[in-house]
N, C-alpha and C positions, 0 to 999 in steps of 0.2 A: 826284453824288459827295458824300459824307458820309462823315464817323466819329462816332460818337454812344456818350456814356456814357451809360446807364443806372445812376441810383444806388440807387433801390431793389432792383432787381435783381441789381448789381454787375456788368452784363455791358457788354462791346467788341462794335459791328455796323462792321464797315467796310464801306460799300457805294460798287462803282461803280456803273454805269449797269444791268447786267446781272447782277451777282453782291453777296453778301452773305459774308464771313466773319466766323465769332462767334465770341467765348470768354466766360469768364466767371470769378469768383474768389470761390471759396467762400467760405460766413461760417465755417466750421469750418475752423483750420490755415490761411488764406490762403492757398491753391492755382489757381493757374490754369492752368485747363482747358479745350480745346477745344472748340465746342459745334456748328459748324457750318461746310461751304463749300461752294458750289453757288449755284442760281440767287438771281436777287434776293427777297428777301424785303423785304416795308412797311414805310417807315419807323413808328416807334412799336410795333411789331407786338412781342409778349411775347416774347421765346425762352427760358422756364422749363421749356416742353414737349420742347424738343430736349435738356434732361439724360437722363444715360444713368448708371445705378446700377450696378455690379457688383464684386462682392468674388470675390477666390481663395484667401483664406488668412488667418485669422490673424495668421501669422507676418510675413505680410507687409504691414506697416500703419505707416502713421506712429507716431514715438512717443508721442507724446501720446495716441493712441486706445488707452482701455483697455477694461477685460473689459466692465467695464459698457456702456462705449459701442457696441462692438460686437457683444456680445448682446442689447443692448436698443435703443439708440438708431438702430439699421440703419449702423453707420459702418462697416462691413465696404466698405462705395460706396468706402472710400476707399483702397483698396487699389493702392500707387504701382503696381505690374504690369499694375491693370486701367483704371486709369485715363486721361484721354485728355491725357494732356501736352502743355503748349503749347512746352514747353522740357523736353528731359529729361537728368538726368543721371545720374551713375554713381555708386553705393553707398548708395541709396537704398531698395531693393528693386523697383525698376520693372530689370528684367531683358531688355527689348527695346532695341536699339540706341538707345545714349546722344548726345547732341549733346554735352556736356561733361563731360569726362573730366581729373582734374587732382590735382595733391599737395601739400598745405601744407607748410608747412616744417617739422611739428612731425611728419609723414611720414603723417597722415592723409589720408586718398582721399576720404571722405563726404562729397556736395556736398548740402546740403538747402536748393534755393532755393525763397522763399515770396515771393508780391506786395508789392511796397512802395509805388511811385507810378507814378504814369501823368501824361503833358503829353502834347496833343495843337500841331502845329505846321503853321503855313499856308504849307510850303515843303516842299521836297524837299531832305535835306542831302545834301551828298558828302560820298565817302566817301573819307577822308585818305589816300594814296597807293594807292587800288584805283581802275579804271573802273567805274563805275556809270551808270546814267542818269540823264540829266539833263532839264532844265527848258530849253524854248525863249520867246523874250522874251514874256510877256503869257498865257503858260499860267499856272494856276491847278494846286496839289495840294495834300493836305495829308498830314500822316506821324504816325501813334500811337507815342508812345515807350511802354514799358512797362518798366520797371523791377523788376528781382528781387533780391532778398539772402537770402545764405546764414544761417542760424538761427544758426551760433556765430561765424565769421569776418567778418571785412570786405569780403566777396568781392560783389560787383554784379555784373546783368547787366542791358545794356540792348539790349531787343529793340524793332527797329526795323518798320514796319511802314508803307509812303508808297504813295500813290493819284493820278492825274494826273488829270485833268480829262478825258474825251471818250476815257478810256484801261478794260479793264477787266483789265488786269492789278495785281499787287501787289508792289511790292517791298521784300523784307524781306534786312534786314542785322542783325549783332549785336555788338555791345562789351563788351567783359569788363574788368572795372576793378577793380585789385587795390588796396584801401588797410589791410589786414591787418598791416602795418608793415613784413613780409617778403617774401623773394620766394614766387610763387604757379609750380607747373612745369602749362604745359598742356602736356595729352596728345592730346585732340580736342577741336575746338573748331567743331562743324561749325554749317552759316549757322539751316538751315530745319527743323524738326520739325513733322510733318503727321497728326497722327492722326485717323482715319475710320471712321467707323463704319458700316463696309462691308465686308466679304471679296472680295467676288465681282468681281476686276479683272483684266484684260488690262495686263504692261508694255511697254511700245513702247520699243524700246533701238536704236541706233545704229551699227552699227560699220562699218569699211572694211578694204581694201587698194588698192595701187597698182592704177589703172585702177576701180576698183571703190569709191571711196571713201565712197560713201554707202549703207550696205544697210539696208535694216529687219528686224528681229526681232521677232517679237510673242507675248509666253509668257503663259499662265495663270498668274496667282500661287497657289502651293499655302501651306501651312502650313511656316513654317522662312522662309528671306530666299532674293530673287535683288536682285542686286549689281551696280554694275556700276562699274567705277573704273582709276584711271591711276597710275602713280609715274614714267610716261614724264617726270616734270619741267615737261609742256606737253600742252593737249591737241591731237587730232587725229584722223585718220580712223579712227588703232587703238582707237578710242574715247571715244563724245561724252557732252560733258556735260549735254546736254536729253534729258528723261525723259518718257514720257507714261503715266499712268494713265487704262481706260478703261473705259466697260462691254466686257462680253464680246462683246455684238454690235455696236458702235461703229462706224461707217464716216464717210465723207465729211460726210455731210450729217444723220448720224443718231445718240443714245446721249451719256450725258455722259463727260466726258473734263478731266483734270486736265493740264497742263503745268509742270514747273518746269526752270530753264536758269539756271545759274551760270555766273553774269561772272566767268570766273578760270581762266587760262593758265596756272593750276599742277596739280601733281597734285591728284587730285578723287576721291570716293565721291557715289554713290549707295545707298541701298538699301529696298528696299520689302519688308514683313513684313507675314504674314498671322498671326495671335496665334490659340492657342486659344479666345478668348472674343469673334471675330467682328467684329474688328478691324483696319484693316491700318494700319502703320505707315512713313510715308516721309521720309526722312531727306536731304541734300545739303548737300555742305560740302567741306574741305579733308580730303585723305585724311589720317588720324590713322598713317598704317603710317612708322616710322622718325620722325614728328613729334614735338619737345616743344618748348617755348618756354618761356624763363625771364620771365617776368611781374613783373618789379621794382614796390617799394613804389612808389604812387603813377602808374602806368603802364596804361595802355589794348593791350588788344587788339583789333584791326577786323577780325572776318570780312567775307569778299567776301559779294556782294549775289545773293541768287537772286531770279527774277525767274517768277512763277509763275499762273497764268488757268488758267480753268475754262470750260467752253463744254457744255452744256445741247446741241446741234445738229451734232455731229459735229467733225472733224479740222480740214474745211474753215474752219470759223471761229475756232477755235484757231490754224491757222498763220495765217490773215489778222490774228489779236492783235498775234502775234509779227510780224507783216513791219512792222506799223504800228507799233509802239514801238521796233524796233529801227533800223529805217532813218528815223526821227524824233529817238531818243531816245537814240541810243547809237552810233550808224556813223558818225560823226566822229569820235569819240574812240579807235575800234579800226581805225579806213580806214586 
């Protein structure tokens, strides 16, 4: 178990025992960006090889990239659409489902958040009035905080990101901190953004009826989003909030396979998007539909905590993740 910065490189390796997840923050425009999750990879080991270049547009680029940049310099890579967002939001030009969604008081929409700092912490925090998992007496974890700020407002975000000891799941929460002087109106504010540089997945979805309350569903992801989500108030059998991304031939024991499950008995989205440029996109969080929160100066918002493992070897060891963190790290607090 480690988290390890790299400064030359500017990149984030969380590693548990079996899995590695990367990102990394451009020296150009201070972006962070996705770079990698699946099996474990060596500590020390380069990930400059796992960047992924691709522009769609012109029109669609930071502002600061200009003609020259992008005709000459290849900054086209930086195209918010095409890029692998570690966080994404809305009015930026990145056009795939947003985790944050919000209006300043001056009635602009545009959120342009860029890297600011990073602490890393030898604990696992809880999370202020949500269930989360927890630490039992004499475990070891530790949790990357990552810090974003918006390019013209006072608007922070801090992306949370904690590792447990002998665990190889991740759990990742987010805080939104408004000190802009006014109030900040969120619209979505959803936990986890998962960008992958992979098309080609099966989703595993959930749903019930009375007598029948657990069924499985397993679709092809095509191009466009499949969704899956609650405004029941609460979740339930009419539809769960654990998600499985998989290979297409995936079984028990066999194929890699992505998990995420949100700790949170409210209404919920999912959704998972297949991009024209051979990427899928997965999102989970608090459903954004009839949501807004007035975000007063000086005030925190705490998204709930997703809790998300990758398994290299089929289902079988994925749900053995989850029985092992959850009935350890979490079923007292929800018994």
């Amino acid at each position: 178990m480690a988290i390890i910065f790299d400064e030359k490189s500017r990149s984030f390796a969380i590693n548990t025992a079996n899995t590695t997840y990367a990102m990394f923050v451009t020296e150009e425009y201070n972006l962070l960006t996705h770079l990698y999750y699946g099996e474990r990879i060596s500590d020390g080991a380069t990930l400059t090889y796992l960047r992924h270049n691709s522009g769609v547009g012109r029109a669609m680029t930071y502002p600061e990239v200009t003609y020259d940049d992008y005709e000459q310099k290849g900054h086209a890579k930086f195209c918010p659409h095409a890029t692998r967002q570690e966080y994404s939001v809305f009015g930026r030009g990145d056009f795939r489902t947003p985790c944050l969604v919000g209006r300043f008081a001056d009635g602009s929409r545009t959120i342009d958040l860029r890297y600011h700092s990073y602490k890393i912490l030898n604990n696992k925090p809880a999370l202020e009035g949500l269930p989360s998992v927890y630490l039992n007496d004499g475990e070891k974890a530790e949790t990357l905080v990552i810090t974003l700020k918006d390019t013209v407002f006072e608007l922070y975000v801090e992306l949370y990101y904690s590792i447990i000891e002998g665990h190889d799941q991740i759990m990742r929460s987010t805080r939104i901190i408004n000190k802009t002087g006014e109030d900040f109106f969120i619209e979505s504010a959803l936990t986890m953004n998962l960008d992958i540089h992979k098309k080609e997945f099966d989703a595993i979805t959930f749903y019930g009826m009375q007598n029948a309350e657990r069924s499985v569903e397993r679709t092809p992801l095509r191009h466009g989003k499949i969704s899956v989500d609650s405004t029941l108030g609460g979740t339930g059998h009419f539809s769960n909030n654990s998600i499985i991304l998989c290979d297409n031939n995936a079984d028990e024991d066999h194929g890699e396979c992505i998990g995420a499950t949100l700790v949170y008995s409210g209404n919920f989205t999912a959704s998972m998007e297949k991009t024209q440029i051979g990427t899928t996109r997965f999102v989970m969080g608090i459903n954004p539909e009839n949501f807004t929160f007035m975000l007063k100066d000086g005030e925190v918002f705490q998204a709930p905590e997703v809790i998300h493992s990758f398994s290299n070897s089929g289902f079988g060891t994925l749900s053995r993740n989850y029985h092992n963190i959850i009935k350890k790290h979490l079923y007292s607090i929800i018994k």
